[in-house]
KOLNUNU-594050 format. One record per residue (C-alpha): residue number from 1; residue in three letters; chain; x, y, z. Coordinates in steps of 0.05 Angstrom, whole numbers, m for minus. Each point is the difference from the previous one (the first is absolute). Layout:
residues N
+-----+-----+----+--------+--------+--------+
:   i :  aa : ch :   east :  north :     up :
+-----+-----+----+--------+--------+--------+
: NUM : ALA :  A :      X :      Y :      Z :
...
+-----+-----+----+--------+--------+--------+
***
This chain:
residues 101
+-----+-----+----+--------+--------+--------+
:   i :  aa : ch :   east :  north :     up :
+-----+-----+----+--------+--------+--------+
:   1 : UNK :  A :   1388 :    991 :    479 :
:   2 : UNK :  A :     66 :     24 :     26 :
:   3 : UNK :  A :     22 :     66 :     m8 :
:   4 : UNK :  A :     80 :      5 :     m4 :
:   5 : UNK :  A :     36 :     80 :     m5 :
:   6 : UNK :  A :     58 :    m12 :    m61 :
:   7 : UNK :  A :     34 :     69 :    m17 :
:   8 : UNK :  A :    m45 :     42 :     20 :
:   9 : UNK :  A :    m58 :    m37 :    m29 :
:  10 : UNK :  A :    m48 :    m49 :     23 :
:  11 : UNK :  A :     m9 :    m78 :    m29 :
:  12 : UNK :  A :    m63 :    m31 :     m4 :
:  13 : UNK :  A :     14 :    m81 :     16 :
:  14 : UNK :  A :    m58 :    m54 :      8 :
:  15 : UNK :  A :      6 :    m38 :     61 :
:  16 : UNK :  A :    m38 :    m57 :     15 :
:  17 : UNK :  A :    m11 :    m28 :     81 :
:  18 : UNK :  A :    m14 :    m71 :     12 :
:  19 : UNK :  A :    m23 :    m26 :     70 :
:  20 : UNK :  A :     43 :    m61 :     33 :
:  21 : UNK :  A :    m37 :    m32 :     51 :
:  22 : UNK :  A :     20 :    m28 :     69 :
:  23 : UNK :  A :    m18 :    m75 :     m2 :
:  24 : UNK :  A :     m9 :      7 :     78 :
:  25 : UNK :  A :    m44 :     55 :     m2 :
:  26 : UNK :  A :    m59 :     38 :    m45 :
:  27 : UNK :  A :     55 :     60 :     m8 :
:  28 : UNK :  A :     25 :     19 :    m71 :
:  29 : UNK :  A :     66 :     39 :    m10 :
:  30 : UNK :  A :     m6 :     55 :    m61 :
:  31 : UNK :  A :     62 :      0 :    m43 :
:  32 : UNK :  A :     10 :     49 :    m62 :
:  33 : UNK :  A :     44 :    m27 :    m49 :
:  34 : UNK :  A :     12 :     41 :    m74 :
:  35 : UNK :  A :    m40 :    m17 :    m55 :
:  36 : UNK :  A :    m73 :    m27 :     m6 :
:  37 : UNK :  A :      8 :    m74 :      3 :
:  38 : UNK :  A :    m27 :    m32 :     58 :
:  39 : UNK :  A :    m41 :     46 :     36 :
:  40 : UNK :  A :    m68 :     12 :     47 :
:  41 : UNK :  A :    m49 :     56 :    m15 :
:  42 : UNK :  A :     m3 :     69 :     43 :
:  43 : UNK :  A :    m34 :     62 :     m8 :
:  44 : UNK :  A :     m5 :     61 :     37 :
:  45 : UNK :  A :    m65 :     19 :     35 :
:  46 : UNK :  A :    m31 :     74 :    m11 :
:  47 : UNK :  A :     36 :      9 :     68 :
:  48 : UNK :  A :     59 :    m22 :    m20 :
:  49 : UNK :  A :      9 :    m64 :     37 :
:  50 : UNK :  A :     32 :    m61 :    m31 :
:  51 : UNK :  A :    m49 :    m63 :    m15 :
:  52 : UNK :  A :     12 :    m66 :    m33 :
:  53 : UNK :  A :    m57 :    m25 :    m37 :
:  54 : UNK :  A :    m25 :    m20 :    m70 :
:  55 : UNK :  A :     m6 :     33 :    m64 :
:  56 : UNK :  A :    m78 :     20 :      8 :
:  57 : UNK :  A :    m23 :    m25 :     69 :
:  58 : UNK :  A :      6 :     11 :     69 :
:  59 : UNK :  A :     72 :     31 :     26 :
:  60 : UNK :  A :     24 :    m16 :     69 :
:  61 : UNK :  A :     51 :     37 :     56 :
:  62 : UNK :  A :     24 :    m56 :     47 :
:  63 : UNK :  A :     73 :     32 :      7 :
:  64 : UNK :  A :     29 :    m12 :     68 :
:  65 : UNK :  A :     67 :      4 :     29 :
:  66 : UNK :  A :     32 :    m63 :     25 :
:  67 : UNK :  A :     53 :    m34 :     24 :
:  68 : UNK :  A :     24 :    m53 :    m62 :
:  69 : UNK :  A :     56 :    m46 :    m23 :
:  70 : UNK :  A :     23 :     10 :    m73 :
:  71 : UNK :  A :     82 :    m14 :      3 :
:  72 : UNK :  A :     m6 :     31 :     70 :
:  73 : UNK :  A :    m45 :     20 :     54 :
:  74 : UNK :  A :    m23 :     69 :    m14 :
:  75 : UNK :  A :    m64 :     47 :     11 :
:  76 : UNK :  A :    m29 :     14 :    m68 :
:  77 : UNK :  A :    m64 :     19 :    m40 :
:  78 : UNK :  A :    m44 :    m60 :      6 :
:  79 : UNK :  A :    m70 :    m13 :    m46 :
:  80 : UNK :  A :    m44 :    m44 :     38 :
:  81 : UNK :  A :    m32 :    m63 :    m49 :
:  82 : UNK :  A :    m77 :    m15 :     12 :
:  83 : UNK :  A :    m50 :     47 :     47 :
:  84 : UNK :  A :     25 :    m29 :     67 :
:  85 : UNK :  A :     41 :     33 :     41 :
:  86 : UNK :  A :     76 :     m9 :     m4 :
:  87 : UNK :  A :     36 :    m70 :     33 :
:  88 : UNK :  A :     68 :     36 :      3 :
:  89 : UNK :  A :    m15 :     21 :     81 :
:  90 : UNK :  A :     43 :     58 :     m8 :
:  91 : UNK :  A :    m39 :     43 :    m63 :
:  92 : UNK :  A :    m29 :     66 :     16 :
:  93 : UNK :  A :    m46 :     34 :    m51 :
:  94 : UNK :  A :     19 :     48 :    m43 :
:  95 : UNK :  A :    m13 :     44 :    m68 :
:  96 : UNK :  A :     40 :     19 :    m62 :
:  97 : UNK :  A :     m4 :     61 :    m26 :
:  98 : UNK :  A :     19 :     37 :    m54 :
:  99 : UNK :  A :     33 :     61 :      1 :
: 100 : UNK :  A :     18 :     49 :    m65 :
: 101 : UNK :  A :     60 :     39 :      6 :
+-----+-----+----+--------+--------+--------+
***
């Protein structure tokens, strides 16, 4: 959910993300797009990090940071697909939290 300011108040608008993998490596790109269409499930832990997982089963954090090529060659928020450990040489680990203001 995306929170937008509009005079004063504040909109509620569904959002959905969808991962695009690299077809060289096991690295997904996360992409929010408006609306509920085509999207991946993710929940908040009880400490507030971001996981991707199922409705009722296990939830995972493999966020990382890497160095990918969607249009251009940029460093972006990465999810890592299977247990292994990321192909993309340049990932580094990291965690998404959440943060109410």
């Amino acid at each position: 959910m995306v929170l937008i300011p509009c005079s004063g108040d504040t909109m509620n608008i569904s959002s959905s993300m969808q991962l695009f993998v690299d077809p060289l490596y096991n690295v997904a790109i996360p992409l929010l797009f408006p609306g509920s269409d085509q999207y991946n499930v993710v929940t908040w832990s009880n400490h507030s990090k971001l996981l991707i997982g199922y409705y009722e089963g296990p939830k995972e954090d493999r966020w990382y940071i890497c160095t990918t090529h969607y249009s251009y060659t940029y460093q972006t928020l990465a999810w890592i697909i299977g247990k292994g450990k990321p192909e993309n040489p340049t990932c580094q680990k990291v965690s998404v939290h959440r943060k109410l203001v």
